[in-house]
C-alpha positions in Angstrom: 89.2 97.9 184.9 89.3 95.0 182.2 89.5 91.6 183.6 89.3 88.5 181.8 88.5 85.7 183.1 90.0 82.0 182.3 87.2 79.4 182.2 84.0 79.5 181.4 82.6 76.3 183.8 80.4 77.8 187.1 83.5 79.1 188.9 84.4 81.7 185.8 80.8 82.4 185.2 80.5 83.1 188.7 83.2 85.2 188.8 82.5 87.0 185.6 78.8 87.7 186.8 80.2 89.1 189.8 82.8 91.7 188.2 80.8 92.6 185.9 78.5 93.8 187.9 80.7 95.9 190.1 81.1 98.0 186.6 84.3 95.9 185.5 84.8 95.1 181.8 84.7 92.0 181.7 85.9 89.2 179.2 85.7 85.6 179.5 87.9 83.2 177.5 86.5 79.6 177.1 88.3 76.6 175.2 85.3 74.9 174.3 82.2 75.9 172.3 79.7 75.9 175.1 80.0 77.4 178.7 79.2 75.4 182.0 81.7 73.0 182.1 81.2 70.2 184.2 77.5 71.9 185.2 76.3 71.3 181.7 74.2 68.6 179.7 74.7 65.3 177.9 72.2 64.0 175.7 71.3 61.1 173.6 68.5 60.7 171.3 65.6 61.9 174.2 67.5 61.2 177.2 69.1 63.9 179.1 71.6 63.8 182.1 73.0 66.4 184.1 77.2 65.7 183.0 78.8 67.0 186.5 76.8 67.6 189.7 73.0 67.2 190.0 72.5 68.7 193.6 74.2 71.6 195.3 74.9 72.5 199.4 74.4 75.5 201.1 71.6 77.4 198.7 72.7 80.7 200.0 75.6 80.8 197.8 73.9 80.2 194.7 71.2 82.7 195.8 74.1 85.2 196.7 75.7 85.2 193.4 72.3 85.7 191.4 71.4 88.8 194.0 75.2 90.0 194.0 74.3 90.2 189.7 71.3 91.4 188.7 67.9 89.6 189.1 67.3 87.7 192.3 67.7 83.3 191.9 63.8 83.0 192.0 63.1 84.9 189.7 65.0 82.7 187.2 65.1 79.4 188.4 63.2 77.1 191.1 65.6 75.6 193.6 63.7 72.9 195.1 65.2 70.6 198.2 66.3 66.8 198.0 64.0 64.7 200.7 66.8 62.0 200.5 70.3 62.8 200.1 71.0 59.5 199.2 70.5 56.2 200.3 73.4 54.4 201.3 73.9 50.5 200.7 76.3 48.1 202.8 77.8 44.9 202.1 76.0 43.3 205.3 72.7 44.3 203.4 71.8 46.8 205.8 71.0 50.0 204.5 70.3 53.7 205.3 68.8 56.7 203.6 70.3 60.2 204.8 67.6 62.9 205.0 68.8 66.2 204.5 68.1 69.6 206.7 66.9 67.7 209.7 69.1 66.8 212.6 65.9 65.0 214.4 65.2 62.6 210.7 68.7 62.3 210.5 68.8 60.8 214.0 65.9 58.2 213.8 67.3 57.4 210.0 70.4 56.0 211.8 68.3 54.7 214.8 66.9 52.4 212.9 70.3 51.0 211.7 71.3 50.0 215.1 70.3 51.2 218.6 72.4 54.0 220.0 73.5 55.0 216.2 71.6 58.1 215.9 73.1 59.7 219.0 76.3 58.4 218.1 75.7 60.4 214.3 74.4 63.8 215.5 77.1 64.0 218.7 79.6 63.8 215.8 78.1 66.3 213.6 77.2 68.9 216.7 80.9 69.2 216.9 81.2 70.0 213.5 78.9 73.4 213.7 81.1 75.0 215.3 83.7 74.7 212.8 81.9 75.3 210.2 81.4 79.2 211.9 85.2 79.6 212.4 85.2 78.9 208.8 82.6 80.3 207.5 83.7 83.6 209.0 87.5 83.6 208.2 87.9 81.5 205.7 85.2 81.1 203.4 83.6 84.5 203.1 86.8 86.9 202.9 89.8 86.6 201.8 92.5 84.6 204.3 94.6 86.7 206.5 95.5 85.1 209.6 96.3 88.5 211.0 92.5 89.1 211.2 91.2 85.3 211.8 90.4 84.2 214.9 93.0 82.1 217.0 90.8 79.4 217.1 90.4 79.3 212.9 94.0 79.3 212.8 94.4 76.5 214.9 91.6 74.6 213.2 93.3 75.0 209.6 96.8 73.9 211.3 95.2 71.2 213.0 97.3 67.6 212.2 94.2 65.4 213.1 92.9 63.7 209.8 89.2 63.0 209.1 89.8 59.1 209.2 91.2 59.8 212.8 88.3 61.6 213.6 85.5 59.5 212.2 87.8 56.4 214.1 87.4 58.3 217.6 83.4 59.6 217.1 81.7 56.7 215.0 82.2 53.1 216.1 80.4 51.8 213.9 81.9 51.3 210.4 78.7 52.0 208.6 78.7 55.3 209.5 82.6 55.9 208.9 81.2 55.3 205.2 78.5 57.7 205.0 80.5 60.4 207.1 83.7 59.6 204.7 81.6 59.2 201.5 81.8 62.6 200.0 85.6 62.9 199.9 86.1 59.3 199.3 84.4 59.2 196.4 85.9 61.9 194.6 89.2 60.2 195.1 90.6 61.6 198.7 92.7 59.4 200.9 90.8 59.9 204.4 94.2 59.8 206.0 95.4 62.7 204.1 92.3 64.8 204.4 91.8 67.6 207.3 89.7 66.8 209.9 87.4 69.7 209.5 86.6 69.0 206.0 83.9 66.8 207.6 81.7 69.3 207.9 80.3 68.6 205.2 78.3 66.4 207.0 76.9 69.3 209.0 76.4 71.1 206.1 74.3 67.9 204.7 72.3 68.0 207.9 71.8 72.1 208.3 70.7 73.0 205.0 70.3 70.0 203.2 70.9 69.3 199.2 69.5 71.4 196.5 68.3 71.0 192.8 66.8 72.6 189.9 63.5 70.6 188.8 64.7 69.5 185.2 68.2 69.3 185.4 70.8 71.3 187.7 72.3 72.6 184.4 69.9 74.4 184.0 71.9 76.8 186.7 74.9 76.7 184.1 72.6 77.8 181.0 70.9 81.0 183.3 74.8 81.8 184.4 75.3 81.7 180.8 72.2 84.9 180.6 73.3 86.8 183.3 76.9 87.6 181.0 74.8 88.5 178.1 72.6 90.7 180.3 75.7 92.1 182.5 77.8 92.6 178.7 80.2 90.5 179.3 82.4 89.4 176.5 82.5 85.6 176.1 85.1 84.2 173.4 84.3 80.2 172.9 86.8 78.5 171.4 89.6 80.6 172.5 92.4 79.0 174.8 94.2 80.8 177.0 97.9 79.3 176.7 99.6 81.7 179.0 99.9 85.3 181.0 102.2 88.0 179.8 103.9 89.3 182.7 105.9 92.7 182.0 107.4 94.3 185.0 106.3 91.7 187.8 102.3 92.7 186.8 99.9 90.9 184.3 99.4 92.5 181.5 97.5 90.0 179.1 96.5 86.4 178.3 98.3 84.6 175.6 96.0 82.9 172.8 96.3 81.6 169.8 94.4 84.5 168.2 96.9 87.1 170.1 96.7 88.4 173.3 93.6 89.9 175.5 94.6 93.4 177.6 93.7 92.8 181.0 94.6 95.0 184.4 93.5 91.8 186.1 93.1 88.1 185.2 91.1 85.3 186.9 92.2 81.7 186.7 89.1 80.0 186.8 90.9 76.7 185.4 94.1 74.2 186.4 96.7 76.5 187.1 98.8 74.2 185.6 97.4 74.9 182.5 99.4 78.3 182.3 103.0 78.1 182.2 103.6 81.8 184.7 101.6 79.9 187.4 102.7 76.1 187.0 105.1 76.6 189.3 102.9 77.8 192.1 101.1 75.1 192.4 104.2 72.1 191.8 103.2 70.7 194.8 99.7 70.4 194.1 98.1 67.3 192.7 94.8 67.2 191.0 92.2 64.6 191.6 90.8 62.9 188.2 87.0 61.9 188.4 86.0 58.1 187.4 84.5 56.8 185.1 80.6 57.8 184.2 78.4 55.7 182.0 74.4 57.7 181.3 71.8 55.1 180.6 68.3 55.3 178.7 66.2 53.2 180.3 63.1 51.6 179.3 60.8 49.6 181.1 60.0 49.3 184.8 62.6 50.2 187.0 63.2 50.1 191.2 62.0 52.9 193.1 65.1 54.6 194.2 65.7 57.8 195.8 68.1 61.0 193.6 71.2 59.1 194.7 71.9 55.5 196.1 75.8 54.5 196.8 76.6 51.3 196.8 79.2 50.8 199.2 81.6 47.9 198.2 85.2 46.9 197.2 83.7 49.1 194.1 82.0 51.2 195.4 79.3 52.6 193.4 77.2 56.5 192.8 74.1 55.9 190.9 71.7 58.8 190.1 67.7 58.6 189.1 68.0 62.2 187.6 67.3 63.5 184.3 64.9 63.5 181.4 63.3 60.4 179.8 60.7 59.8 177.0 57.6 57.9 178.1 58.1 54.6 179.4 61.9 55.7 180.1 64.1 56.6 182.8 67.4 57.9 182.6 70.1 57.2 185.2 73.7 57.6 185.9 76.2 55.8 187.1 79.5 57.1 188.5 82.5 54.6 189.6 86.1 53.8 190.1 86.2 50.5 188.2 89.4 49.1 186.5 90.1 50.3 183.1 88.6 47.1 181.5 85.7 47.3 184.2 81.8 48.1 183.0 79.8 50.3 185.2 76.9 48.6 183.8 78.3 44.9 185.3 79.3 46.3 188.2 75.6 47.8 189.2 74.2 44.4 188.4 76.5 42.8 190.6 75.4 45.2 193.2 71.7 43.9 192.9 70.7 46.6 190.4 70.8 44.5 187.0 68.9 46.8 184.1 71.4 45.5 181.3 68.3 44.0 179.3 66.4 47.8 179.8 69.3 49.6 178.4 68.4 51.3 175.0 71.0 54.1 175.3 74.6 54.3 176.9 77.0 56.8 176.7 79.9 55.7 178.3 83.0 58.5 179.3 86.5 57.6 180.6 88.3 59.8 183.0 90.5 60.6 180.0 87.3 61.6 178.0 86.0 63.9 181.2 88.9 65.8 181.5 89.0 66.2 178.0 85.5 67.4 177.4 85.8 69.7 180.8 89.5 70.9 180.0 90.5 69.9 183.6 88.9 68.2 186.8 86.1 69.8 188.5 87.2 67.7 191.2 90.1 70.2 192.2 93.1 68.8 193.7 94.2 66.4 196.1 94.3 66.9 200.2 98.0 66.0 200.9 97.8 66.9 204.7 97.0 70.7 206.0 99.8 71.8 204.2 97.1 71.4 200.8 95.7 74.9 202.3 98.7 76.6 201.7 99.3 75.2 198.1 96.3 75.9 196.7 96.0 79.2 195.3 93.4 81.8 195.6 91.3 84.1 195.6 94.8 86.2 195.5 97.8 84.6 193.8 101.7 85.1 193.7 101.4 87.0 190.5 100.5 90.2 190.5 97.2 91.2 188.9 96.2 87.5 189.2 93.6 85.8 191.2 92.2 82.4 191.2 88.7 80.7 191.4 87.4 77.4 190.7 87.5 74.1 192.0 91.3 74.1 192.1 91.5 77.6 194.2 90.2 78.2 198.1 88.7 77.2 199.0 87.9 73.9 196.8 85.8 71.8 195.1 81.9 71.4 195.1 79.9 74.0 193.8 79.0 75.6 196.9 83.0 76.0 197.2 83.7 77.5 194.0 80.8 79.7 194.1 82.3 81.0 197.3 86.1 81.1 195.8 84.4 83.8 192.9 82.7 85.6 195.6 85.9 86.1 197.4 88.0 87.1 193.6 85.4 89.4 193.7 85.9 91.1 196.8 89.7 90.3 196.4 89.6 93.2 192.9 86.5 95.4 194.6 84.5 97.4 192.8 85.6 99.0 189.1 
């Protein structure tokens, strides 16, 4: 069967890895000149930053897709795990760093915040395991059919209660609605809007813990980028897809502006909205833009700081120790939803963290510029309620011959998500 495949950031290479390996042929259109998308590089004279995400969730995924393709993960890549999450920072000055993997250090981390606060944080997140089965069962690792899903995953997916109700009923104590909350806030989610069982994330967090690639987590995007050439897959840089031919209710091909690509089957790997014959299906779907990022060369001494400290505030703050530095440097990155005359740079200093005289290079990027560079959000789209389930599209799609993956498909955002969104396109086609 010839599929192509829309998008080359780590949903369409996961995707394409995937079906080419079940013995499709396999062609992946991308608009830029480089594949990886948001899970790519930016450099500046010798600094290097990871662009998009610099830790990952739930390793088995990742680990999945490289045995599901050809050589195993390790044999590849190191995939190390994160002691610290992050360490989050209050207004009150109090402060709290989240260990990952360990229900016991994630107890006595919030124990020593207040008395009673670790019990308070793993009776919230015990609740959350179970959920996380019912999902990971129904939901997550086959395609949706509530003719085969458990009551009790139906029930949890057409649950009304929001996250901001639940965190209101389990945490009294603000601190921790913040770190329970943080994940989806920060990319942009109204709490209120946002399913209550999205939190487990947080179990997730404690479970397995966060991940990275010593170096740069890119460095995942660059070995996807391998695993085409080794599994033949056709890649076409530069090449925008601009829309599907659909001839008798099927499509056919992808429009581009070189002519059209044959395909039996197309993936969407990118904002459905971005193709005219699926705008429609998607209409009441709205996609969440990322702030503003601003990498910094650093020289100098610098504070200690753990991969990732927010700074919890009326702007609130993400700020990243990762990447590569010269000697004597240190490269960090700062993430934030600051006014559109705000400076990252000002804002971190007036959170306590003032390295404006150390800064010998900046690269500054507007969400304008982001969504530019990326040719969409890797942030997906917005929870509007439960009914944001329904809306989204994937891994099947109302068209024909058309699935969906990414970070706008099921079953979202985060590249655990998407990673699981190509692994169920994949079982969604079968094998060649």
């Amino acid at each position: 069967m010839r599929v192509v495949v829309i998008g080359g950031g780590f949903g369409g290479l996961a995707s394409a890895a995937r079906l080419a390996k079940l013995g499709h042929e396999v062609t992946l259109l991308e608009r830029s000149q480089s594949l990886g998308g948001a899970l790519s590089w930016t450099a500046e004279a010798d600094y290097r930053w990871d662009s998009g995400p610099s830790t990952t969730l739930v390793p088995a995924v990742v680990r999945d897709l490289f045995r599901k393709s050809g050589r195993p993960l390790e044999r590849e890549l190191e995939l190390v795990p994160v002691e610290v999450i992050r360490e989050h920072r209050f207004t009150d000055g109090t402060s709290v760093r989240l260990p990952g993997g360990s229900r016991a250090r994630q107890k006595a981390a919030f124990d020593a915040l207040g008395a009673g606060l670790g019990a308070a944080w793993t009776a919230y997140v015990d609740t959350l395991g179970e959920e996380w089965e019912l999902l990971r069962r129904d939901y997550l690792e086959r395609p949706w059919d509530p003719a085969l899903a458990r009551r009790e995953t139906r029930n949890l997916l057409e649950g009304r209660e929001s996250l901001l109700h639940r965190l209101r009923k389990a945490l009294p104590d603000p601190r921790l609605r913040l770190v329970a909350g943080h994940p989806l806030a920060m990319d942009g989610h109204d709490l209120r809007r946002v399913p209550a069982w999205l939190g487990t994330v947080s179990y997730l967090e404690q479970k397995f813990g966060a991940w990275t690639v010593p170096g740069g987590l890119a460095q995942l995007g660059e070995a996807l980028a391998h695993r085409l050439q080794t599994r033949r897959v056709q890649v076409l840089l530069g090449t925008q897809a601009e829309d599907l031919v659909v001839r008798a209710g099927r499509a056919v091909a992808v429009v581009t502006a070189a002519g059209e690509v044959d395909a039996d089957a197309v993936v969407c790997a990118v904002d459905p909205r971005r193709l005219p014959a699926l705008r429609a299906h998607v209409s009441r779907t709205r996609p969440l833009t990322p702030g503003a990022v601003c990498y910094l060369g650093l020289t100098g001494e610098v504070p200690d700081l753990p991969a990732e400290v927010v700074l919890h505030g009326d702007v609130p703050l993400v700020l990243r120790t990762g990447g590569t530095a010269p000697p004597g440097g240190t490269a960090w990155t700062v993430h934030g939803r600051v006014p559109a005359s705000g400076d990252l740079v000002a804002a971190l200093a007036g959170h306590g963290l003032d390295v404006r005289r150390q800064v010998a290079v900046r690269v500054d990027r507007t969400p304008a510029q982001l969504l530019e560079q990326w040719g969409g959000s890797p942030l997906g789209v917005a929870w509007q309620g439960r009914g944001t389930v329904r809306r989204r599209l994937g891994p099947r799609t109302p068209v024909p011959g058309v699935y969906a993956a990414g970070a706008h498909a099921t079953p979202g955002s985060g590249l655990p998500f998407v990673g699981l969104s190509a692994a169920l396109v994949a079982q969604a086609i079968g094998p060649a």
